[in-house]
Backbone as CSV, one residue per row, in Angstrom:
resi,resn,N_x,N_y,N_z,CA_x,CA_y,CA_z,C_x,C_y,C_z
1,UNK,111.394,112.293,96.884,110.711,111.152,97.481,109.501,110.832,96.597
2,UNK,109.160,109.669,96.466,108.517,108.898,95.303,106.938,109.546,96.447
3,UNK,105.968,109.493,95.342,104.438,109.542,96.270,104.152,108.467,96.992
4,UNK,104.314,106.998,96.977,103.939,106.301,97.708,104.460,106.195,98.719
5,UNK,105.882,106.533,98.379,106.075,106.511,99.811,106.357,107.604,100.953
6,UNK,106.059,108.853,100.718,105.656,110.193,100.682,104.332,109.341,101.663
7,UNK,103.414,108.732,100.984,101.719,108.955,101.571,101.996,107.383,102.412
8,UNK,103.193,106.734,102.482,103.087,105.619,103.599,103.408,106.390,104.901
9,UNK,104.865,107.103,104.649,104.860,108.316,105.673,103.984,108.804,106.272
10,UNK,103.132,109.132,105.821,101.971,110.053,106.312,101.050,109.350,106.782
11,UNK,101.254,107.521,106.604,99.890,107.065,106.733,100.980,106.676,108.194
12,UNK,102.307,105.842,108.736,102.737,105.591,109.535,102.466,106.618,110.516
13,UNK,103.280,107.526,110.850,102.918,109.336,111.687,101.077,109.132,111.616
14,UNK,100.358,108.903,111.458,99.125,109.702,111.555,98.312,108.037,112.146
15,UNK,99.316,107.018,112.297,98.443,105.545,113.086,99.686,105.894,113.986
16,UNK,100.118,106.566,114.756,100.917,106.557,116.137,102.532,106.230,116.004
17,UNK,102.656,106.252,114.655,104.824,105.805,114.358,105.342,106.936,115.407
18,UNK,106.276,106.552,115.966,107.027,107.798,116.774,108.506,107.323,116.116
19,UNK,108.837,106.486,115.202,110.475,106.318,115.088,110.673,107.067,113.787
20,UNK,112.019,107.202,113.410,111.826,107.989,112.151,112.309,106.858,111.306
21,UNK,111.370,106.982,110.023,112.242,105.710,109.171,113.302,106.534,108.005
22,UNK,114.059,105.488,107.711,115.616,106.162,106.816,115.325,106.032,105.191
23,UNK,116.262,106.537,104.571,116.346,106.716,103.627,116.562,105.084,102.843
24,UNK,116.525,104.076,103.466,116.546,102.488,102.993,114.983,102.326,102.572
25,UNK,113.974,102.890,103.346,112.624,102.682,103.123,112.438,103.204,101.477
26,UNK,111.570,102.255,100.956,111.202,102.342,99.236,109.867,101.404,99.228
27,UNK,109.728,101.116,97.583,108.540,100.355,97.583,109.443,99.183,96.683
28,UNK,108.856,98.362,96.813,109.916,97.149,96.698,108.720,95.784,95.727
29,UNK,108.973,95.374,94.519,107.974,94.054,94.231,108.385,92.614,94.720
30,UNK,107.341,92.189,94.820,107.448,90.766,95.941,107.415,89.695,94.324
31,UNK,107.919,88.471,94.619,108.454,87.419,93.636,106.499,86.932,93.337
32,UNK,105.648,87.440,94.286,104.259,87.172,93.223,103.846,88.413,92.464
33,UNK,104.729,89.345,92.228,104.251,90.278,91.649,102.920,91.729,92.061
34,UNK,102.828,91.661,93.531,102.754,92.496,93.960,103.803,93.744,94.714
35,UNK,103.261,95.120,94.947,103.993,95.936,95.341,103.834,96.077,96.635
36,UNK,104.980,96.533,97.520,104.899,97.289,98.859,105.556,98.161,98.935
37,UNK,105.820,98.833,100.213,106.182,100.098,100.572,106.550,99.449,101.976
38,UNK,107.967,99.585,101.792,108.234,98.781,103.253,109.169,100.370,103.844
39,UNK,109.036,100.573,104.984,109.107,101.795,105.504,110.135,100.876,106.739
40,UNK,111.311,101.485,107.105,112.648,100.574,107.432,113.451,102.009,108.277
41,UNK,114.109,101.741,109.457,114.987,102.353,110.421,116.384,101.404,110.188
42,UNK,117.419,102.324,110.881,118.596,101.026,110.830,118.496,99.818,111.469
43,UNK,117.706,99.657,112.251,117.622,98.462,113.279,116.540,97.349,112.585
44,UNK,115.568,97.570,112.140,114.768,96.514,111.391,113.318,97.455,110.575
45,UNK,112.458,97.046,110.368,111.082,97.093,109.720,110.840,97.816,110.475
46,UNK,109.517,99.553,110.377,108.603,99.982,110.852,107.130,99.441,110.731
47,UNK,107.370,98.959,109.498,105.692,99.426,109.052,105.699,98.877,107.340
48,UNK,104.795,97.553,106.747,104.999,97.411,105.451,103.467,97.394,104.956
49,UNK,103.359,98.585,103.753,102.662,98.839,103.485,101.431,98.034,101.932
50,UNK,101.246,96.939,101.466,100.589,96.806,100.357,99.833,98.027,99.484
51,UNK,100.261,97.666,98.464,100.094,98.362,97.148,98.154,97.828,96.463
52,UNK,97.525,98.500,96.843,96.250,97.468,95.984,96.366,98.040,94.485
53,UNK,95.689,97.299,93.900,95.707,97.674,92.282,94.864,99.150,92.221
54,UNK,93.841,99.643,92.643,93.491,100.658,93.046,94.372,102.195,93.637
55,UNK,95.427,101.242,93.829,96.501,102.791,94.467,96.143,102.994,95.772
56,UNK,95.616,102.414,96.397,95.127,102.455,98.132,96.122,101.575,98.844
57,UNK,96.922,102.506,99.557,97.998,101.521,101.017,97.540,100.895,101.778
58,UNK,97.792,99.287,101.860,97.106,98.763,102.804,98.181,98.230,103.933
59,UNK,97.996,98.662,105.562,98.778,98.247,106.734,99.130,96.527,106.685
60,UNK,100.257,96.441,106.745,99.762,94.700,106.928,100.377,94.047,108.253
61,UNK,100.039,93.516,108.953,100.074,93.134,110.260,101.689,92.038,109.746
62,UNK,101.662,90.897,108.712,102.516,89.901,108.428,102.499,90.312,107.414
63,UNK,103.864,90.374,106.947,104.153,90.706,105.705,105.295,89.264,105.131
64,UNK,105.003,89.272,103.685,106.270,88.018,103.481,107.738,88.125,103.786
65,UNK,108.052,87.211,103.767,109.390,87.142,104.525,110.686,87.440,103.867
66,UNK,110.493,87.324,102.310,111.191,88.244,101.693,111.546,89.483,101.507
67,UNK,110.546,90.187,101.925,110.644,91.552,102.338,111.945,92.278,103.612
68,UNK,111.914,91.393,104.287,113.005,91.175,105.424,114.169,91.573,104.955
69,UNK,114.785,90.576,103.723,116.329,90.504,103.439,116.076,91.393,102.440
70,UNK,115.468,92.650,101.829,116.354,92.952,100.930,116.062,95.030,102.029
């Protein structure tokens, strides 16, 4: 398991996640050229995480909508 998403894990579990997310969850680049960490169950989205240039995960309430379909 990659570190980021190793430490989104840890950041989901430790703000109240009770579902487990699957092995689909990765970090994924968005068509403006930022990164996320979209953290994913079979049924839909847990939790998508922003990448800052700094290396700090940021929670994001709305995430783009591309993130959805892949």
């Amino acid at each position: 398991m990659d570190e980021l998403k190793q430490r989104a894990f840890a950041a989901y579990f430790r703000s109240g996640g009770t579902e487990q997310p699957s092995s689909k969850s990765g970090s994924q680049k968005s068509t403006d050229g930022k990164e996320y960490v979209v953290l994913r169950n079979v049924h839909s989205i847990l939790a998508v995480y922003r990448v800052k240039p700094d290396g700090v995960l940021k929670r994001l309430k709305r995430y783009p909508a591309e993130l959805e379909s892949n």
